[in-house]
C-alpha positions as CSV (number, residue, x, y, z in Angstrom):
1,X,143.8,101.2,112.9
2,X,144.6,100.6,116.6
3,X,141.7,98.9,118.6
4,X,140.9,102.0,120.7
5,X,140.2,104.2,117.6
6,X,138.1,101.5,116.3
7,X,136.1,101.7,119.9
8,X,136.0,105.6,120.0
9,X,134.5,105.7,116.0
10,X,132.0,103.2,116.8
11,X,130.8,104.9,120.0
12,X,130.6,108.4,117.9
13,X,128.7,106.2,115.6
14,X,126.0,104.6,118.2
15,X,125.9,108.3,120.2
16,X,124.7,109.6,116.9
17,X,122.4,107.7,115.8
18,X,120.6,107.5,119.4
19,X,120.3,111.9,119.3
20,X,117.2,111.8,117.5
21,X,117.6,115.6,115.7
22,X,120.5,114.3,114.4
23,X,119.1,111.3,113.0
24,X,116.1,113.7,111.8
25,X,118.9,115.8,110.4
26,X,120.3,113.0,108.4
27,X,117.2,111.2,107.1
28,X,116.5,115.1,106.1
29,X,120.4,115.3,104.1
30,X,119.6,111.8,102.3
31,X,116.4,112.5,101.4
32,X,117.8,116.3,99.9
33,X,119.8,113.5,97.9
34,X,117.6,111.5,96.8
35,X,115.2,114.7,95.6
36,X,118.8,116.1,93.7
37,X,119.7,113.2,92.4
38,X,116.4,112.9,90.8
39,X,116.1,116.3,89.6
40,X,119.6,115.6,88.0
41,X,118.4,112.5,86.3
42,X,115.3,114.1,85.0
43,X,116.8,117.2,84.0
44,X,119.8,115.2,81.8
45,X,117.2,113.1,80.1
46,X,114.6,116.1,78.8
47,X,118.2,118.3,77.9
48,X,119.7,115.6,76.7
49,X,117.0,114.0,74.6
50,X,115.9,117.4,72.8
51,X,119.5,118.2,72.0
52,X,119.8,115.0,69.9
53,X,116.2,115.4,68.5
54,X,117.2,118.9,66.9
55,X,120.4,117.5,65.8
56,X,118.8,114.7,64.0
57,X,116.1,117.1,62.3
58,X,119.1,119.3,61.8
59,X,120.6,116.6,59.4
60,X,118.0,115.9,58.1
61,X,116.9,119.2,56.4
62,X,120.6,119.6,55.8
63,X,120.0,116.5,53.4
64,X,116.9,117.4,52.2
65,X,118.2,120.5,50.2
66,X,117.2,120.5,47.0
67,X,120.0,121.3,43.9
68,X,121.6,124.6,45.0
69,X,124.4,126.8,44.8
70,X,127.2,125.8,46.9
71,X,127.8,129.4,48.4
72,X,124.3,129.3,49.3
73,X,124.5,126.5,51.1
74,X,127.5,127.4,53.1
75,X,125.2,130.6,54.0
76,X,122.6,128.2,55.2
77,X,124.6,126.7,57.6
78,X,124.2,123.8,59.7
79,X,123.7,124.2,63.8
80,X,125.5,122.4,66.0
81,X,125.0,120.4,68.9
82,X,126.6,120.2,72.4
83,X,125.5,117.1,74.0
84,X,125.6,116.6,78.3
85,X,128.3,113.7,79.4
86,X,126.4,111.2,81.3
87,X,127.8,112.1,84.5
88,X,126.6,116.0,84.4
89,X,123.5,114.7,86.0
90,X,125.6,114.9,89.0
91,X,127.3,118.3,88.6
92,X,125.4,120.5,86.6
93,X,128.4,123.0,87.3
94,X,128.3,126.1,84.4
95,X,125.6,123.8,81.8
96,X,122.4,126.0,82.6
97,X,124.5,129.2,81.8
98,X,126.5,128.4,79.1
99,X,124.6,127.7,75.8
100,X,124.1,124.1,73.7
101,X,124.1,125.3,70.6
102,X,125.9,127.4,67.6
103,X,124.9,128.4,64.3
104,X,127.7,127.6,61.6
105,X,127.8,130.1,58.1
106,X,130.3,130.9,56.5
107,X,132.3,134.0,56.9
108,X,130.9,134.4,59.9
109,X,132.1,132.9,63.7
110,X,128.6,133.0,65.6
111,X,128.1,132.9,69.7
112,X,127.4,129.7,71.6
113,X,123.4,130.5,72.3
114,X,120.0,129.1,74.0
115,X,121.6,128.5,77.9
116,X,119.2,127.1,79.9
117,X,118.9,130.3,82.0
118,X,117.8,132.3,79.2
119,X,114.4,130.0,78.8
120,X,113.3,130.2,83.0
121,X,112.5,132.5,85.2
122,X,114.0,134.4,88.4
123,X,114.3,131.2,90.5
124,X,117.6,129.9,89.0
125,X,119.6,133.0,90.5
126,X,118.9,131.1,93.8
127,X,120.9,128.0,92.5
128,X,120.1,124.7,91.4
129,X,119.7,121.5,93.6
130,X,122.2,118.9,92.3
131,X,124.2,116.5,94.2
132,X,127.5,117.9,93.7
133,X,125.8,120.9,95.2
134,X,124.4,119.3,98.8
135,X,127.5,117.5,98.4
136,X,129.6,120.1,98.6
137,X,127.5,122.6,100.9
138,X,125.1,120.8,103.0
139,X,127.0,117.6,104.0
140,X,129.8,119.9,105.7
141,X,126.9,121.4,107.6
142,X,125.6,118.0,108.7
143,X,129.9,117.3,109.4
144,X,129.9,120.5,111.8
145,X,126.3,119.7,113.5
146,X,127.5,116.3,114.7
147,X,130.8,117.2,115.4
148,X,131.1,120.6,117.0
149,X,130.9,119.1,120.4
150,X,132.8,115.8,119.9
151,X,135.4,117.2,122.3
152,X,134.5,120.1,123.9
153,X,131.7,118.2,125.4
154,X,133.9,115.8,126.4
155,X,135.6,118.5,128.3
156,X,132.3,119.9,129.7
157,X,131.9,116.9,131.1
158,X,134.8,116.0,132.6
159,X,134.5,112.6,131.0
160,X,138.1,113.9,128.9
161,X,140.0,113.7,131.5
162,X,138.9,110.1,132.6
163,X,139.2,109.4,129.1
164,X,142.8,109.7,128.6
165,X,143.6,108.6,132.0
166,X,142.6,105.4,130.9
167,X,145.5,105.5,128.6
168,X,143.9,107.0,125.4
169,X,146.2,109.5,124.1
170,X,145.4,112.3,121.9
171,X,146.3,111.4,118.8
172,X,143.7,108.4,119.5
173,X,140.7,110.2,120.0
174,X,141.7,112.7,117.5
175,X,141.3,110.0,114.9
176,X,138.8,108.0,116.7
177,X,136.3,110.5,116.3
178,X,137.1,111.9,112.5
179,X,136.8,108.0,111.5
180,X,133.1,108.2,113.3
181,X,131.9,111.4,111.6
182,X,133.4,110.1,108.2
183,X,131.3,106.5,109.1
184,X,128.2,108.8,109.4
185,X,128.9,110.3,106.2
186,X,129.5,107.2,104.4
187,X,126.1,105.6,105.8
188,X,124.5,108.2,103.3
189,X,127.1,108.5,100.6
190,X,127.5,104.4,100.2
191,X,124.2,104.4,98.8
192,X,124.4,107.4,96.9
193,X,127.0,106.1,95.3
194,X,125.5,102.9,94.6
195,X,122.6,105.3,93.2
196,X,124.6,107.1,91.1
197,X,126.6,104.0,89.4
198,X,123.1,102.9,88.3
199,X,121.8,105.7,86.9
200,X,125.1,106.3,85.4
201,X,125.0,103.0,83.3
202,X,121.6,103.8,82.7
203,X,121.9,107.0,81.0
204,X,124.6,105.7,78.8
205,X,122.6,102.8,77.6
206,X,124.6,100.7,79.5
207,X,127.9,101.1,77.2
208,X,130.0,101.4,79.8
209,X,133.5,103.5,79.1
210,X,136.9,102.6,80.7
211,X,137.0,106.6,80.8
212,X,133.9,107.6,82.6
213,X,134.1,104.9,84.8
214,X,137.2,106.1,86.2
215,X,135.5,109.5,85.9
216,X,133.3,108.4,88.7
217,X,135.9,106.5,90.4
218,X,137.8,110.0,90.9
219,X,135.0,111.7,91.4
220,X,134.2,109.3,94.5
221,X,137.2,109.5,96.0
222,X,138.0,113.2,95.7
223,X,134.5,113.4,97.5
224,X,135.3,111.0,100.3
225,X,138.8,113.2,100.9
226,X,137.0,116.0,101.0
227,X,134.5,114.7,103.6
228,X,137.4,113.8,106.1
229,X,139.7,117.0,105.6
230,X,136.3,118.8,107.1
231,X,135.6,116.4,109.7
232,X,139.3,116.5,110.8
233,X,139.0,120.5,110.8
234,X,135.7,120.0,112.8
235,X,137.1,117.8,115.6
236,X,140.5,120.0,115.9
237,X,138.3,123.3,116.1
238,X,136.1,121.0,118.8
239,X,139.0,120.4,120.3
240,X,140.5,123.2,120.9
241,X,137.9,126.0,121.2
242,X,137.0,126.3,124.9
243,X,133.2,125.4,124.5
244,X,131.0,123.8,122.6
245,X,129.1,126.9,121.8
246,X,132.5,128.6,120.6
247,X,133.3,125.6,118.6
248,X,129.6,125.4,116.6
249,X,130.0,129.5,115.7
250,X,133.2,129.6,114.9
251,X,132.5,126.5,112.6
252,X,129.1,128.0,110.8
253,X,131.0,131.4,111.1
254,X,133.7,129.4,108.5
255,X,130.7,128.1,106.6
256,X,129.9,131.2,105.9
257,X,132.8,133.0,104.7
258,X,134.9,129.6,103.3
259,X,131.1,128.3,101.5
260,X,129.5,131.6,100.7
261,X,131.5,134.4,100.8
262,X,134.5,133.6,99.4
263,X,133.6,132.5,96.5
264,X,132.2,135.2,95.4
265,X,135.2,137.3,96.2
266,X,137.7,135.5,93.9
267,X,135.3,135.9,91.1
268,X,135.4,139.1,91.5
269,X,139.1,139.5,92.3
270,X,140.0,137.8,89.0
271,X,137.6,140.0,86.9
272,X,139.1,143.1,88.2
273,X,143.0,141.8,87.6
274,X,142.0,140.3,84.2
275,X,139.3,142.6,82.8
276,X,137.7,141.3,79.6
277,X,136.7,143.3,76.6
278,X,132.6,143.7,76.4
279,X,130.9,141.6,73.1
280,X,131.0,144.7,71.2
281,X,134.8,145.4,72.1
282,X,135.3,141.6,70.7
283,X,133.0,141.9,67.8
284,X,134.9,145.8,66.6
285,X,138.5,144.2,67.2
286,X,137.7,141.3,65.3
287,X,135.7,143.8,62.3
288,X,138.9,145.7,62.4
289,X,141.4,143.3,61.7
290,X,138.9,141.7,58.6
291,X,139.2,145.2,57.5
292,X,142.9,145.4,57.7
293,X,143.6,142.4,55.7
294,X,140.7,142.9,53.3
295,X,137.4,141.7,51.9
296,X,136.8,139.4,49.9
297,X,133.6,140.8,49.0
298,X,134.9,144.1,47.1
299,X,136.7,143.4,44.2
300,X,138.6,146.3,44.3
301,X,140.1,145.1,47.5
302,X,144.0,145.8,47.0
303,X,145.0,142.0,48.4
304,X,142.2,140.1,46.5
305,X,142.7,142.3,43.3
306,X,146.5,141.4,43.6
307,X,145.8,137.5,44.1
308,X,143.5,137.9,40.9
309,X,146.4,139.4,39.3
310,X,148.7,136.3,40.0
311,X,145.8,134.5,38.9
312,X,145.3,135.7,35.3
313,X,149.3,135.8,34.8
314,X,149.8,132.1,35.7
315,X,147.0,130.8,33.2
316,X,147.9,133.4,30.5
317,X,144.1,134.6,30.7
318,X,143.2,138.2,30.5
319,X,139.7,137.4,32.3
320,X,138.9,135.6,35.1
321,X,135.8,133.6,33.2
322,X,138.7,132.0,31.2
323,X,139.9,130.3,34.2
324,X,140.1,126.7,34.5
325,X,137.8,126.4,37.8
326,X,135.9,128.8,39.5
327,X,137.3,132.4,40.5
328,X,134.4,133.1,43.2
329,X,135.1,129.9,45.4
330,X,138.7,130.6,44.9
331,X,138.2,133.8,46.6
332,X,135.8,132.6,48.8
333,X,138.3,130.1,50.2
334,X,140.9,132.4,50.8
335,X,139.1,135.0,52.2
336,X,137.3,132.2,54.8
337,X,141.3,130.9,55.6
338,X,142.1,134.7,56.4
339,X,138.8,135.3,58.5
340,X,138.9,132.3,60.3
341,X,142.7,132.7,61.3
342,X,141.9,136.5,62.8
343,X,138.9,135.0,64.5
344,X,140.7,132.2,66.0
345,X,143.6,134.1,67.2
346,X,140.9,136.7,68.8
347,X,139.0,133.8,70.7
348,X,141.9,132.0,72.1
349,X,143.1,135.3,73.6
350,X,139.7,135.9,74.9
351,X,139.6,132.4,76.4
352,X,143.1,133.1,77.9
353,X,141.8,135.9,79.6
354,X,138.8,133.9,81.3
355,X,141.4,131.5,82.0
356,X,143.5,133.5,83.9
357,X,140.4,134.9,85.9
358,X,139.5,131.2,87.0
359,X,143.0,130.6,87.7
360,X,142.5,133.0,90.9
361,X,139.4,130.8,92.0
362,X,141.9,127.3,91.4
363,X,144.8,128.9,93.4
364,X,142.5,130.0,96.0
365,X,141.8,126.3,96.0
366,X,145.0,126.3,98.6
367,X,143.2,128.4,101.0
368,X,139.5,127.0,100.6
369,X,139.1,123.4,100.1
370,X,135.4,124.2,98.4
371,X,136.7,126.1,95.8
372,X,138.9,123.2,94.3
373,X,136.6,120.6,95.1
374,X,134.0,122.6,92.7
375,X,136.6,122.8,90.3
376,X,137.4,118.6,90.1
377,X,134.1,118.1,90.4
378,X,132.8,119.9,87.4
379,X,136.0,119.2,85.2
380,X,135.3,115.1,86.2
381,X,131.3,116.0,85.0
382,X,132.3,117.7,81.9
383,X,130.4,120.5,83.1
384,X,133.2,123.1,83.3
385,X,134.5,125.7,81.3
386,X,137.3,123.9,80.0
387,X,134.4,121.5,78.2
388,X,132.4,124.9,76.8
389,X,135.8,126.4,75.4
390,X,136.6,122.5,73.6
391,X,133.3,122.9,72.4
392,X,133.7,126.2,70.6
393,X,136.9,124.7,69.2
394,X,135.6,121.7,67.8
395,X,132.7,123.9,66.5
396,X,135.1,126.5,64.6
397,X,137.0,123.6,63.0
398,X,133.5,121.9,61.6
399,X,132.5,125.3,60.6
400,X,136.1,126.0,58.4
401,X,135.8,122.7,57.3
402,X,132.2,123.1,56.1
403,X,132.7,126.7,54.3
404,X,135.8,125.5,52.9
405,X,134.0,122.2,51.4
406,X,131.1,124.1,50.2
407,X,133.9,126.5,48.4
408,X,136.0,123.6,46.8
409,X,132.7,122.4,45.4
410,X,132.0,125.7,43.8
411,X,135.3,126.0,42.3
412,X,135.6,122.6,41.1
413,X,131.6,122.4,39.9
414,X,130.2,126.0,38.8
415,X,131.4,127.8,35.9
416,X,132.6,130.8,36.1
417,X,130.0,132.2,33.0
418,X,126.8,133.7,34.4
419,X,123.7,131.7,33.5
420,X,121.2,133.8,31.1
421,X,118.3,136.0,32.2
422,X,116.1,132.7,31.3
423,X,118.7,130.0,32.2
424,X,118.6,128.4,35.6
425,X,120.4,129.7,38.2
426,X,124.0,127.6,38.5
427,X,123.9,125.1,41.3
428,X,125.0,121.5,41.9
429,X,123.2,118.3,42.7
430,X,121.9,118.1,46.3
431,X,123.5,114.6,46.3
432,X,127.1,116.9,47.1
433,X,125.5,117.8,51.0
434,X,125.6,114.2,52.0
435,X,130.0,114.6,51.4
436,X,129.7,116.6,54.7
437,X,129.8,114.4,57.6
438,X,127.7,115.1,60.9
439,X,129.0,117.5,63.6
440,X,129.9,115.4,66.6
441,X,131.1,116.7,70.0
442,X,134.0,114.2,71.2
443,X,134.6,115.0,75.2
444,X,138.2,115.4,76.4
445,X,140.0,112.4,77.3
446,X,140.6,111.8,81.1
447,X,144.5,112.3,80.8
448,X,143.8,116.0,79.2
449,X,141.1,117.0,82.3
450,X,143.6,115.6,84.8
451,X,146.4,118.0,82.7
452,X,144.0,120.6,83.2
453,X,143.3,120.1,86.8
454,X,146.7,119.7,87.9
455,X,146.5,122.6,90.2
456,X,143.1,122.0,91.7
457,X,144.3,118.3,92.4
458,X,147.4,119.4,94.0
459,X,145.6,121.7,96.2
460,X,143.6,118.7,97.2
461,X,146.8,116.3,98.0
462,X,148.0,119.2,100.0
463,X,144.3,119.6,102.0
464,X,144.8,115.9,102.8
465,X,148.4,116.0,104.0
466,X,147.3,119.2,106.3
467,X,144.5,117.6,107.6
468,X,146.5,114.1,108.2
469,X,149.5,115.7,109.9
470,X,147.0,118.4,112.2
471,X,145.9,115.2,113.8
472,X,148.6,113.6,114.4
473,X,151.3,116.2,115.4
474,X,148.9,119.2,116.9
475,X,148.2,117.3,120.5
476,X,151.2,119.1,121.9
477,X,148.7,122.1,121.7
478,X,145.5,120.7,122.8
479,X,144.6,121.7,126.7
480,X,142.7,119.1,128.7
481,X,141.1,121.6,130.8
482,X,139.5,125.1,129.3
483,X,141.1,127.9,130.7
C-alpha cells in the first residue's frame, strides 16, 4: 500500500469518528451485535440442550421395553434427533422453519416435524435478529451512511480538485478511501470476531475441531470480502454520481431492491419454473407406487404369494409354519426393502426439485452479492438446506436399518406356530433393543459443503475481481467537476 493511500484511509478514519451521528450510528450497529450475538448464544443453548435431553429420554425408554414382539417394536419406533452445529448460533439461516425431529416406524417414511416457527407467535414473520443477519443487512447500511459522500463532497467542495493537484491520482483515492470505510468496519467486526471465537469454543465444550475452525475461518473471510466489494461500490457510486444527495438515494434505492426485493423475487422465480407437487400429491404418488408393487400385508398379494411359493418349493414344505425361520419377518423384510426403495427414489426427486429452485437464488448470486453471501454463510453454519436434506438421509438409513433389525430378529427368534388362547403372546427378551445402536446426526465434512457451494463461492471470487478491477481501471470515467 502506497504512502498516500495509507494517509487518505486514516483521514476517512479520523473524519469519521469526529461526525458524532456517525459515531452514534456505529456504537448503535455494535451494540445491535452484541444484543444478536446474545440472542444467538441463548437461543443455541435452550434448542440445543432440550434436543439432547429428549434424545437421551428417547433411549432410554427405547431400553426400557419390556420382552416384546419384534414387529411391535419396530411399530414403536424410535424418534430422532437433529442437533444445531455450534456455529448456527451465528446464522440461524432455515433452523426455526425446518423441523428437529422425525418419528422412525416401520413401513412408514414420516415428515421432519416441530420447527421452531410452529411453537411462537406472529413476530417471527418479521425475521430473527442474528449476526449473520445485521451482518449481512445493516452493516452495508452503516457502509453507504459513511461513504455516500466520500467523493462527491469532496467535489462539493472543491477540495477534489486541490486534491489531485497535489499529485494524488485517482486510483489513489479510490482505494484510499475503500481501505478507510473497510478500517471502520473492522473496528466493530475485530471484536466480534473475537466474540464469536469464544463463544464458539464455548459452546463445543472447548473440543475444538480442525473442521469448524476453518468453518469460522471461511466464514470470516467471506465476510470481510463482502464488506469491501460494498464499500468499493459505495465510493465508485460517490464518485461518480453528481451529488452527494444522488449518491445516498441511489445507494438506499439499491438497498432496497438488491437487500429486500430481490430476494424475494428469485424465490418466487424458481417456484414458478420448478413447481413442486403439494404433501398430498407426494404422499398419493408414493401410495400408488406401494400399491403397484404390492403389499405385504394381504397375503393374497400376487408378488408376496409368488415369493411364498418359491419359499415352500425350496424347503420341500407344503406350509409356511414348517419353515425353518420365520415367514412374517421374511415378508416383513422384503416388503420394508421394496417400500423404502420407492420412498427414497420419490424424496430424492422431490429434493432435486427444491434444489433446482435454490439454484435460481445461487445463480442470482452473480448479480446480487447478498444472495450468495447468505448462501456461504448458512452452508458454513450448517443451517442450510443442504444440512436438512443430509439429515433426512441419515434419518431414512437409521430407520431401514432399524425395521430391518427388528425383522431379522423376528425371523431368526419367533416361531412361526401361533401361541395358544392361554399361552403368552410370542416375543423376545428386551435385552435384543440394546443391539440397536443410537441415532447420531454426523454434519457434512467441509470438503462436501465447499463441493456444494461451488457456485455461490465462485460468484463471490468474481464479486471480488469486479470490485478490484472497478477501482483500479474505471478513473478514465470519473469527472473532476459535476456537470
Amino acid at each position: 500500500m502506497s504512502a498516500r493511500i495509507s494517509t487518505i484511509a486514516k483521514q476517512t478514519f479520523k473524519a469519521t469518528f469526529n461526525n458524532s451521528a456517525t459515531l452514534a450510528l456505529t456504537l448503535l450497529l455494535g451494540l445491535s451485535l452484541c444484543l444478536a450475538t446474545y440472542v444467538g448464544w441463548q437461543n443455541f443453548k435452550t434448542q440445543n440442550n432440550q434436543r439432547l435431553h429428549y434424545k437421551e429420554l428417547v433411549r432410554t425408554q427405547w431400553l426400557a421395553k419390556p420382552d416384546k414382539h419384534p414387529h411391535r417394536m419396530a411399530h414403536y419406533g424410535y424418534l430422532a434427533f437433529r442437533e444445531k452445529h455450534e456455529l448456527s448460533f451465528f446464522d440461524f439461516g432455515i433452523e426455526s422453519f425446518a423441523g428437529v425431529s422425525i418419528f422412525l416406524e416401520a413401513h412408514k417414511q414420516n415428515t421432519v416435524n416441530f420447527s421452531e416457527a410452529g411453537f411462537t407467535n406472529g413476530m417471527l414473520s418479521f425475521g430473527e435478529i442474528s449476526v449473520a443477519m445485521v451482518l449481512q443487512l445493516l452493516v452495508p447500511l452503516l457502509i453507504f451512511f459513511l461513504g455516500y459522500n466520500s467523493i462527491s463532497a469532496e467535489r462539493e467542495s472543491g477540495t477534489l480538485k486541490i486534491l489531485l493537484c497535489q499529485d494524488v491520482s485517482w486510483k489513489q483515492l479510490l482505494w484510499g478511501k475503500t481501505i478507510g470505510i473497510i478500517g471502520i468496519c473492522l473496528s466493530i467486526f475485530i471484536p466480534l470476531i473475537l466474540l464469536t471465537i469464544l463463544l464458539w469454543a464455548s459452546l463445543s465444550h472447548w473440543q475444538i475441531s480442525m473442521d469448524s475452525a476453518l468453518r469460522l475461518l471461511l466464514l470470516v473471510l467471506s465476510y470481510a470480502i463482502y464488506f469491501f466489494i460494498i464499500s468499493a461500490i459505495t465510493v465508485l457510486v460517490s464518485a461518480f454520481a453528481r451529488s452527494s444527495k444522488s449518491a445516498l438515494i441511489t445507494l438506499l434505492a439499491c438497498w432496497i431492491f438488491f437487500m429486500v426485493i430481490m430476494p424475494r423475487i428469485t424465490q418466487a422465480v424458481g417456484v414458478k419454473i420448478h413447481p413442486s407437487p403439494s404433501k398430498i400429491e407426494f404422499a398419493d404418488a408414493i401410495a400408488a407406487d406401494v400399491h403397484r408393487q404390492g403389499d405385504s400385508h394381504d397375503p393374497n398379494d400376487p408378488h408376496y404369494a409368488a415369493i411364498k411359493d418359491s419359499l415352500l418349493k425350496a424347503y420341500a414344505v407344503d406350509d409356511v409354519k414348517k419353515l425353518p425361520f420365520n415367514y412374517g419377518g421374511y415378508i416383513m423384510a422384503e416388503g420394508e426393502k421394496i417400500t423404502s426403495k420407492i420412498y427414497s427414489q420419490h424424496q430424492n426427486e422431490l429434493n432435486h426439485i427444491f434444489e433446482k429452485q435454490n439454484s435460481i437464488t445461487t445463480i442470482s448470486g452473480f448479480l446480487n452479492p447478498y444472495l450468495l453471501l447468505k448462501h456461504i454463510s448458512m452452508a458454513l453454519t450448517a443451517s442450510d438446506f443442504n444440512t436438512f436434506v443430509d439429515f433426512q438421509h441419515q434419518a431414512e438409513t437409521y430407520r431401514y436399518q432399524l425395521a430391518q433389525k427388528m425383522n431379522k430378529l423376528q425371523i431368526e427368534k419367533i416361531s412361526n406356530i401361533a401361541p395358544g388362547e392361554e399361552e403368552k403372546p410370542l416375543a423376545i427378551s428386551k435385552a435384543n433393543w440394546a443391539e440397536q445402536p443410537d441415532f447420531n446426526y454426523h454434519f457434512k465434512k467441509l470438503g462436501a459443503v465447499l463441493w456444494n457451494e461451488l457456485l455461490a463461492l465462485s460468484a463471490l471470487t468474481f464479486w471480488l475481481l469486479v470490485a478490484v478491477m472497478l477501482l483500479q481501471y474505471s478513473t478514465k470515467w470519473i469527472k473532476t467537476i459535476s456537470q
